[in-house]
Rosetta silent file (secondary structure, phi, psi, omega in degrees, C-alpha in Angstrom):
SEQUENCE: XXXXXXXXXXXXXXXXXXXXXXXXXXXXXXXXXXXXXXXXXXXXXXXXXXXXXXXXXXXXXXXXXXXXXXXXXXXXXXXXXXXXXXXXXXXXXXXXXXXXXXXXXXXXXXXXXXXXXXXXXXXXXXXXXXXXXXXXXXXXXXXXXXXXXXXXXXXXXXXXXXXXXXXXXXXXXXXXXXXXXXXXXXXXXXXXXXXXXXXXXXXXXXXXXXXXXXXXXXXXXXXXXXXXXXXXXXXX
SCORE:     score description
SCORE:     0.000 S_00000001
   1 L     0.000  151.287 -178.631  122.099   15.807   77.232 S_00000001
   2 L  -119.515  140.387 -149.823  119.864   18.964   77.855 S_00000001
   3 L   -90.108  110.920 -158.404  121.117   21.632   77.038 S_00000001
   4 L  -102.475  150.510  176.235  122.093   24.403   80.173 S_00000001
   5 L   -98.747  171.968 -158.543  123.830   27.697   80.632 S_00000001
   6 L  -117.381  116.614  163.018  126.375   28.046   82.808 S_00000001
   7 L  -100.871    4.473  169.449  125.388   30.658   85.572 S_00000001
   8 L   -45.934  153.549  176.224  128.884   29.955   87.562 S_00000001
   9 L   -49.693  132.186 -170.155  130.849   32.846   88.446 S_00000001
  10 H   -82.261  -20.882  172.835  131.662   34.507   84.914 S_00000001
  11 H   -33.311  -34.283 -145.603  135.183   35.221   85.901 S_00000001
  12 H   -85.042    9.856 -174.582  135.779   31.492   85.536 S_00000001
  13 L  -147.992 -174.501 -176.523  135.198   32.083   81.476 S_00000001
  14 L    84.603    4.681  166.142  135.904   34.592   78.294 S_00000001
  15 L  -113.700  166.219  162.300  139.197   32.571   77.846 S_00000001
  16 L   -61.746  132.453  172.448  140.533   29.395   75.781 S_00000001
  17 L   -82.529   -8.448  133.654  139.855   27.035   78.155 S_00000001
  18 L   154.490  116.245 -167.144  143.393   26.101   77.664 S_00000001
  19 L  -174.467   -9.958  174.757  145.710   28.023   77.276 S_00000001
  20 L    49.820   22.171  134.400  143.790   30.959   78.912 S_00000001
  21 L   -67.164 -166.290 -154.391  143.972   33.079   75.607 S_00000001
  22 L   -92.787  171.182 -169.741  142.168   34.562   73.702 S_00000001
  23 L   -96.633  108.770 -149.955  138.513   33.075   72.488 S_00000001
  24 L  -113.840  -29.247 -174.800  138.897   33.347   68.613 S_00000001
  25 E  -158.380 -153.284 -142.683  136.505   29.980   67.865 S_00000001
  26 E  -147.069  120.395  176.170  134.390   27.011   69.803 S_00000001
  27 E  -117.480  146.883  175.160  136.278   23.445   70.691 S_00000001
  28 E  -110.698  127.370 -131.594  133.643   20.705   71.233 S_00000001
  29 L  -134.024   76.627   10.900  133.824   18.783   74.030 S_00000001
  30 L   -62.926  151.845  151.261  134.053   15.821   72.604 S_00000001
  31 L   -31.478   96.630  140.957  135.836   15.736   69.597 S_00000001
  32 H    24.504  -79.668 -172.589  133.810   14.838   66.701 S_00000001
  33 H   -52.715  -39.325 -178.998  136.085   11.949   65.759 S_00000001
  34 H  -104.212   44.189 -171.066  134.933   10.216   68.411 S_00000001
  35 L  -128.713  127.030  163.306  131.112   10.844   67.505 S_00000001
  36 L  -108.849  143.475  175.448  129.012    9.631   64.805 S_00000001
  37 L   -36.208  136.097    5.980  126.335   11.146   62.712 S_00000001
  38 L  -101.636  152.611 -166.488  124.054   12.562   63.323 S_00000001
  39 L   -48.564  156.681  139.584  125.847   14.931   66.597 S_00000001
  40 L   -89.336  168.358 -177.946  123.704   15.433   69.322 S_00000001
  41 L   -30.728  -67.334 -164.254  122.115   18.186   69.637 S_00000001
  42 L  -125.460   58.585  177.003  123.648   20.077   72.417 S_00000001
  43 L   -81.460  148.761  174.122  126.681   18.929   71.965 S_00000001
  44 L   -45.105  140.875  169.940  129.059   20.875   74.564 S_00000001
  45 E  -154.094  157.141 -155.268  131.664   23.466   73.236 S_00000001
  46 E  -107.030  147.052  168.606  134.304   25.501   75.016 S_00000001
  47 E   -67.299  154.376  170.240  135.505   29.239   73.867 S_00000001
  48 E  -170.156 -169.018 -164.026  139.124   28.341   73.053 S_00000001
  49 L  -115.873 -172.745 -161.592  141.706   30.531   70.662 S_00000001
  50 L   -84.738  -57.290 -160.168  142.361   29.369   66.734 S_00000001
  51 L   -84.759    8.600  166.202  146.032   27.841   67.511 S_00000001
  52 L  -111.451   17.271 -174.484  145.170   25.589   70.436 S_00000001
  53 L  -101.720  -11.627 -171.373  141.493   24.319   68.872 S_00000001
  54 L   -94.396    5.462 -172.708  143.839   23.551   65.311 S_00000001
  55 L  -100.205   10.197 -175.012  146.787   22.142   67.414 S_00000001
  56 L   -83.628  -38.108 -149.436  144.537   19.536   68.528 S_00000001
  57 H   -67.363  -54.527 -158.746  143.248   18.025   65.166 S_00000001
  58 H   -56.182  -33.014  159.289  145.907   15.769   64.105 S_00000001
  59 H   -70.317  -31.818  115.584  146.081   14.139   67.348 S_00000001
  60 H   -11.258  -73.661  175.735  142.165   13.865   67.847 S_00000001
  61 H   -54.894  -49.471  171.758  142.262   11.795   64.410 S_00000001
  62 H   -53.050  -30.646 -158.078  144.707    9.590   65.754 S_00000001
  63 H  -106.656  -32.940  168.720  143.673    8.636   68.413 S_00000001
  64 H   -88.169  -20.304 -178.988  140.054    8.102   67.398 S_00000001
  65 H   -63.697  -51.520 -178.196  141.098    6.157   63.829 S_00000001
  66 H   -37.561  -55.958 -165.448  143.354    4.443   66.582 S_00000001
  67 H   -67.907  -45.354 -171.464  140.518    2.895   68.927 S_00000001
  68 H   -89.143    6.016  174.946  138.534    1.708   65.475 S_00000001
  69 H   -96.529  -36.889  172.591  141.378    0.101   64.363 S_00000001
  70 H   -54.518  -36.881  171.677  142.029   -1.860   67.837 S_00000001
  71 L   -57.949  -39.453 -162.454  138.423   -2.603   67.568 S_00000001
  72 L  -100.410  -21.768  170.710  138.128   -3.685   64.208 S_00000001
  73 L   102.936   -5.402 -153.612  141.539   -5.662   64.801 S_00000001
  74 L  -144.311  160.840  165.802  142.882   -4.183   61.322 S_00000001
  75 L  -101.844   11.681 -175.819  144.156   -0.951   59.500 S_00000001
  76 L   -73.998   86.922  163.672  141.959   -2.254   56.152 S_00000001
  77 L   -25.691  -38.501 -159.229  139.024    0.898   55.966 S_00000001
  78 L   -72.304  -36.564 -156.346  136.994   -2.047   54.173 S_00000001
  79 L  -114.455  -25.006  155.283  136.951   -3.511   57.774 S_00000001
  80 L   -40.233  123.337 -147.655  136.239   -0.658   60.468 S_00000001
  81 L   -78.849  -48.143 -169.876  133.014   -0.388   62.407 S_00000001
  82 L  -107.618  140.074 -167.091  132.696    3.680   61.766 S_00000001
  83 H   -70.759  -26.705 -155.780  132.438    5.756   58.509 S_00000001
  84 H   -89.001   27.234  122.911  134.732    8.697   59.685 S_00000001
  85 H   -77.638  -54.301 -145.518  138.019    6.425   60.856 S_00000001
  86 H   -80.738  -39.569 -174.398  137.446    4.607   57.670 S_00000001
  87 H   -65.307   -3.257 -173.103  137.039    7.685   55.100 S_00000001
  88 H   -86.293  -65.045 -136.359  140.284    9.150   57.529 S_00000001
  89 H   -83.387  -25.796  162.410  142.130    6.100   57.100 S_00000001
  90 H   -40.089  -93.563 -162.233  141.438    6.741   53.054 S_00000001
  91 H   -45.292  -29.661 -171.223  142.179    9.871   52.930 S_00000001
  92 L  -125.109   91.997 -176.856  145.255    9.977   54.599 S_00000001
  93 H   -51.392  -34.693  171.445  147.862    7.307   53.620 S_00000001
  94 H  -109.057   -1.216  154.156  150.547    8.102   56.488 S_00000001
  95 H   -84.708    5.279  176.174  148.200    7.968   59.251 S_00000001
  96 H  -106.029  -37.190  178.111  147.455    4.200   58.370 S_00000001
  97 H   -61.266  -44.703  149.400  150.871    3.397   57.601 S_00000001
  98 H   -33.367  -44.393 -172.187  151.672    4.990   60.946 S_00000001
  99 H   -87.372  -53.961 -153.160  149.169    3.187   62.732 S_00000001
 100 H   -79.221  -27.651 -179.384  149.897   -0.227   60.959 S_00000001
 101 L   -57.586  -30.345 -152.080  153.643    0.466   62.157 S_00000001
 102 L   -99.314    1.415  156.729  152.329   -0.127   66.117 S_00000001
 103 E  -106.630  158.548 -151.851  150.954   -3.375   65.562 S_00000001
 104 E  -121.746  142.005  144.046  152.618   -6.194   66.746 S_00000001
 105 E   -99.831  136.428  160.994  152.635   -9.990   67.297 S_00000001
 106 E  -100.488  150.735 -177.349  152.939  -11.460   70.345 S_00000001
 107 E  -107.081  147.785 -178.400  153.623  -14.816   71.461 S_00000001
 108 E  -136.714  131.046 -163.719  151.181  -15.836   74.242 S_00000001
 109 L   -23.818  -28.152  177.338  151.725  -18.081   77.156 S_00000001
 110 L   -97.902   44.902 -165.388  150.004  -20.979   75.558 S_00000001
 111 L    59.796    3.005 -177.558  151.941  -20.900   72.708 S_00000001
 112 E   -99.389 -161.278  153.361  150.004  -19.181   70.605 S_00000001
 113 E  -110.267  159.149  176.786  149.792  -15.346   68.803 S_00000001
 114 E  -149.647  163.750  171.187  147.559  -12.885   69.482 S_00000001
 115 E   -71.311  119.890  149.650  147.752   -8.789   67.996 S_00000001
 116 E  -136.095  154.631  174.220  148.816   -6.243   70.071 S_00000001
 117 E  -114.465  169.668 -149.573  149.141   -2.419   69.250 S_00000001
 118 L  -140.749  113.776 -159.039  151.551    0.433   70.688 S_00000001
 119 L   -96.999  161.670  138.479  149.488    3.755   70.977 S_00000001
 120 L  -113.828  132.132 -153.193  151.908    6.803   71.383 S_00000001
 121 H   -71.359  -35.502 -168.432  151.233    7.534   74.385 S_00000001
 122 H   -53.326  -53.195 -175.272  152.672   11.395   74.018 S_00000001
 123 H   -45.111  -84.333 -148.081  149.499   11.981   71.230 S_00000001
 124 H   -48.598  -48.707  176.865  146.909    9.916   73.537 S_00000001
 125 H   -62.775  -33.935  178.299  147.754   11.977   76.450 S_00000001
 126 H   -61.913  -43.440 -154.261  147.685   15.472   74.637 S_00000001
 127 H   -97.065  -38.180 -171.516  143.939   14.592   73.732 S_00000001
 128 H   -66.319  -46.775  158.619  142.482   13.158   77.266 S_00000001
 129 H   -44.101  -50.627 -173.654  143.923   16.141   79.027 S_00000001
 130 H   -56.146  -24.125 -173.969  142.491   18.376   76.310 S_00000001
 131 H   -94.399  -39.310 -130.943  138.667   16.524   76.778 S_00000001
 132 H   -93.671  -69.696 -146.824  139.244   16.498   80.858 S_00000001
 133 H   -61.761    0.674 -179.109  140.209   20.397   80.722 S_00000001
 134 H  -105.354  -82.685 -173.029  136.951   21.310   78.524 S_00000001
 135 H    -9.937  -88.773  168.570  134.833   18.786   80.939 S_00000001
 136 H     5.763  -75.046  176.153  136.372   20.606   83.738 S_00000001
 137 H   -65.608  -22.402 -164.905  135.290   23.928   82.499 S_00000001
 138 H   -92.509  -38.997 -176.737  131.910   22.922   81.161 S_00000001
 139 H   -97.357  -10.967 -173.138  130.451   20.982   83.890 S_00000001
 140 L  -112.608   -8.128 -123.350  132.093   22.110   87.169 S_00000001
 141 L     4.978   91.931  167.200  132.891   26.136   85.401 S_00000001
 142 L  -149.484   64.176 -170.313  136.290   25.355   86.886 S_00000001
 143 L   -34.576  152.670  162.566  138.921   25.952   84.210 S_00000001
 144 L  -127.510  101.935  145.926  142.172   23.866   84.740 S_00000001
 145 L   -56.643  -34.240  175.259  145.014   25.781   83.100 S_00000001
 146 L   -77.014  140.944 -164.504  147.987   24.046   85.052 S_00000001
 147 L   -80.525  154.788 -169.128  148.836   20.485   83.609 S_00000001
 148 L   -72.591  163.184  172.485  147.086   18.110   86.060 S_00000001
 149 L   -77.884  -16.466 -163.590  148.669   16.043   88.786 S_00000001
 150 E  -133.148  138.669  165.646  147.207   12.712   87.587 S_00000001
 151 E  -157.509  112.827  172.661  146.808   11.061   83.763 S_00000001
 152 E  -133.782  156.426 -170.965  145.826    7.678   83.483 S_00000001
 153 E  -133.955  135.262 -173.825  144.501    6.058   80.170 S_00000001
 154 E  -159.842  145.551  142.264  143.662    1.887   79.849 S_00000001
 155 E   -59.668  149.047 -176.255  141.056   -0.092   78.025 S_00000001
 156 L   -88.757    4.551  121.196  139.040   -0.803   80.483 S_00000001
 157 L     7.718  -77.616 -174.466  139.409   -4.435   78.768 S_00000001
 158 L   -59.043  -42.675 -173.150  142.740   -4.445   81.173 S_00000001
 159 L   -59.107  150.345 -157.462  141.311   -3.352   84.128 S_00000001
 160 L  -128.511  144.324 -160.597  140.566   -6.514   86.821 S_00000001
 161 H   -61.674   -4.269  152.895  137.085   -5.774   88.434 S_00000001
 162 H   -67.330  -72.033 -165.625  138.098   -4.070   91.665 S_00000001
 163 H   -69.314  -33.215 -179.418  139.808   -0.818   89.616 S_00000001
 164 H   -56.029  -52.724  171.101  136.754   -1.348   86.772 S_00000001
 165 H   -92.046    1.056  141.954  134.762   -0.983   89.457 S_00000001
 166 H   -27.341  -92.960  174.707  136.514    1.933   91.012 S_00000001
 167 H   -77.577    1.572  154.538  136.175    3.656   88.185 S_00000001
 168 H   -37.767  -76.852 -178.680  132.668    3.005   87.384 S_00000001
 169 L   -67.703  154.168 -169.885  131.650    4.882   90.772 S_00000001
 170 L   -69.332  115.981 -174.602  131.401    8.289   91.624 S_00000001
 171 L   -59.994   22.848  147.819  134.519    9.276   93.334 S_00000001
 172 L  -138.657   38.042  158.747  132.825   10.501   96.450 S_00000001
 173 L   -60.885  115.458 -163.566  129.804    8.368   96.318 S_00000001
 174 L    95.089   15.106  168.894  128.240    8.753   99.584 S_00000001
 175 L  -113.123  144.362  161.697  129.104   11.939  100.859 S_00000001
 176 L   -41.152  -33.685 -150.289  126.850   14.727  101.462 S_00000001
 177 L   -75.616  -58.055 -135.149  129.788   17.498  101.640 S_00000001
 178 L   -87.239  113.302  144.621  130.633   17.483   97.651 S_00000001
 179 L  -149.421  148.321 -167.786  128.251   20.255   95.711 S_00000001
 180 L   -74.214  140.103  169.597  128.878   21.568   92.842 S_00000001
 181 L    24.218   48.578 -173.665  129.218   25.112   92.026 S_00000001
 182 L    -9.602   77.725  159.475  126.013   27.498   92.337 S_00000001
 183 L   143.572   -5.409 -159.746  125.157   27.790   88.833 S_00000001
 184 L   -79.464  167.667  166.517  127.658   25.267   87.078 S_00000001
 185 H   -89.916   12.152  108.856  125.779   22.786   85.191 S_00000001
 186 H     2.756  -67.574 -177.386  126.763   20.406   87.736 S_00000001
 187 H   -99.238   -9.403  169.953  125.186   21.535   90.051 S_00000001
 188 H   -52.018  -36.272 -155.835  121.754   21.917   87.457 S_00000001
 189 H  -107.334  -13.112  147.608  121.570   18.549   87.030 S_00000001
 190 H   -48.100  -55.723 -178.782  121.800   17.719   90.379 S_00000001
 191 H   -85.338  -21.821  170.564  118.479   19.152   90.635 S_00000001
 192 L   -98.767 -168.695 -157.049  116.719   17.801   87.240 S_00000001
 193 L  -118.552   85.859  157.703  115.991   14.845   85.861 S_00000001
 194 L   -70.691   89.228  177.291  118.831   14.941   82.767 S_00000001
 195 L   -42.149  -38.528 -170.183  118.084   11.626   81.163 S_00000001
 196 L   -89.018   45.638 -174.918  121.735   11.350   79.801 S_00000001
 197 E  -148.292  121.154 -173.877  123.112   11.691   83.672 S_00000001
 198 E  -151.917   95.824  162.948  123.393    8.421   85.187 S_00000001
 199 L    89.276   30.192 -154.181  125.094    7.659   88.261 S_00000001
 200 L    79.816  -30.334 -173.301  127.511   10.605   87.820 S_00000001
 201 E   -87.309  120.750  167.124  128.134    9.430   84.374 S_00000001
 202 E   -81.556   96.250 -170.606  126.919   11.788   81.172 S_00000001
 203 E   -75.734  105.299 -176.054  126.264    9.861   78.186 S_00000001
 204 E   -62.532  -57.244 -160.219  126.850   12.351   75.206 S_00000001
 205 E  -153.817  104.300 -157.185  126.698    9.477   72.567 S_00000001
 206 L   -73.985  148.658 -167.712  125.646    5.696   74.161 S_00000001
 207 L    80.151  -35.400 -174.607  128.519    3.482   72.641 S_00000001
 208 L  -124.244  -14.754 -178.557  130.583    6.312   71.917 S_00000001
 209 E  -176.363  110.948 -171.783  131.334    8.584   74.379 S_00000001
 210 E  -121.422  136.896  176.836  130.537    9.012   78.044 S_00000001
 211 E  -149.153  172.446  176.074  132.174   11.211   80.875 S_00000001
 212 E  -134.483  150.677  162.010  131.473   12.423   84.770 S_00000001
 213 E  -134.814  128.556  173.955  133.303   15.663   86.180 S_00000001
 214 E  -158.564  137.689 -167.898  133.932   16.400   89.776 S_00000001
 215 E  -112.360  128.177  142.303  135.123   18.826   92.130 S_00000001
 216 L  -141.889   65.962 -139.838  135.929   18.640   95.704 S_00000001
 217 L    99.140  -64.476  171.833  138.733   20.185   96.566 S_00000001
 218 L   -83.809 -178.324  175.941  140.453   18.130   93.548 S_00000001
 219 E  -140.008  118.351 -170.558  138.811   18.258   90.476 S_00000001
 220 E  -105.555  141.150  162.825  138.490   14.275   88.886 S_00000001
 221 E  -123.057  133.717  175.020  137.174   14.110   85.170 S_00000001
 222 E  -104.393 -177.132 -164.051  136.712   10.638   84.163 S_00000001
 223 E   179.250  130.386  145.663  135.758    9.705   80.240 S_00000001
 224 E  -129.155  169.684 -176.661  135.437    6.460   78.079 S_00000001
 225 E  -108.195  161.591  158.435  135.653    6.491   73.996 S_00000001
 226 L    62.738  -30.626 -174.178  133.848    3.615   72.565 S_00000001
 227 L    80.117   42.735 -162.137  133.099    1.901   75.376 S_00000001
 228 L  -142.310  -77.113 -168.370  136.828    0.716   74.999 S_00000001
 229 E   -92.648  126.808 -179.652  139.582    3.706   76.436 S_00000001
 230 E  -107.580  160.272  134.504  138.692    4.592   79.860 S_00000001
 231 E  -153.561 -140.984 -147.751  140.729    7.180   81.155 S_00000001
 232 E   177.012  102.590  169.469  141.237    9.702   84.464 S_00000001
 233 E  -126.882  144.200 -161.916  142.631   13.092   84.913 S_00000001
 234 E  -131.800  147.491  140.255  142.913   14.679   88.513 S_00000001
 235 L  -104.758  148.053 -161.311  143.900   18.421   89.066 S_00000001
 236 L  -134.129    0.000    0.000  144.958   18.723   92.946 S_00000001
């Protein structure tokens, strides 16, 4: 991503981006946890206050150790694709037992088994609103303080190729009407050639983390981890 200043009306900043307190440290938009060494560069980061960027972490680990364990099929560190779920799942001895609790066997129509795991959903939802509401602010400068009207979260695995490709495209691809902001970085990259902006979608980290944000009238932020958890938050 290249890295732009936000020339958007400054009103729209100088707060936590949310919780609209006060700006005491920097939340990065993504999370770390779902990034691997080495960072990019320019990765995005939000002003945000001390007790909503630490009230974040524990859920942020879960939820990315979660995805590499559904991936890797196992809670065994010796077996995870990425070092920083596996040195996590080390270090901390009741987030694996925790984790290890939500898989399951299933019986499967042909008689066989197959694995399935049980996220909590309460965690997984605290962290995609928390990435959509930084998106939000970074790329449209349109804080969303108010909890959104819409939260949806899936592998895209699940999704059957009409809603995959739904959300693949830009939700108002082919209209004219929707521009972004004067000054947001939004609307910058509308005018340059941002290699990691493709089709609406911004690839922070290919494989690991991709997202598009857009306002027109609503404001949709879209996301996937991994190339695994799609998900969708709408402010109305």
């Amino acid at each position: 991503m290249e890295k732009l200043s936000n020339f958007g009306d400054r009103r729209q900043t100088g707060f936590c981006v949310h919780c609209g307190g006060p700006t005491e440290t920097k939340d990065h938009a993504p999370s770390k946890v779902f990034l691997d060494k080495p960072y990019p560069a320019d990765l995005p980061t939000l002003p945000c206050c001390k007790e909503c960027n630490e009230g974040f972490s524990a859920d942020e680990e879960y939820l990315g150790v979660f995805i590499d364990c559904v991936l890797s099929g196992s809670t065994d560190p010796a077996k995870l694709h990425r070092e920083k779920t596996r040195k996590a799942l080390i270090n901390n001895s009741n987030l694996r037992a925790r984790i290890e609790r939500s898989k399951k066997e299933a019986d499967t129509l042909g008689g066989g088994k197959i694995i399935v795991w049980q996220p909590e959903e309460a965690r997984v939802r605290n962290v995609i609103v928390k990435l959509a509401r930084c998106h939000a602010a970074f790329e449209l400068n349109e804080p969303q303080l108010d909890e959104p009207a819409h939260v949806m979260f899936i592998p895209l695995t699940l999704m059957n190729n009409e809603q995959r490709q739904q959300f693949e495209d830009h939700p108002f691809s082919g209209s004219l009407q929707v521009w972004p902001e004067v000054g947001s970085r939004a609307m910058q990259r509308v005018m340059i050639a941002d290699e990691a902006y493709n089709e609406g979608w911004l690839i922070v980290q290919e494989g690991r983390y991709r997202y598009m944000a857009v306002g027109d009238g609503n404001v949709v932020v879209r996301g996937v981890c991994s190339e695994y958890l799609g998900f969708e938050v709408i402010w109305e």
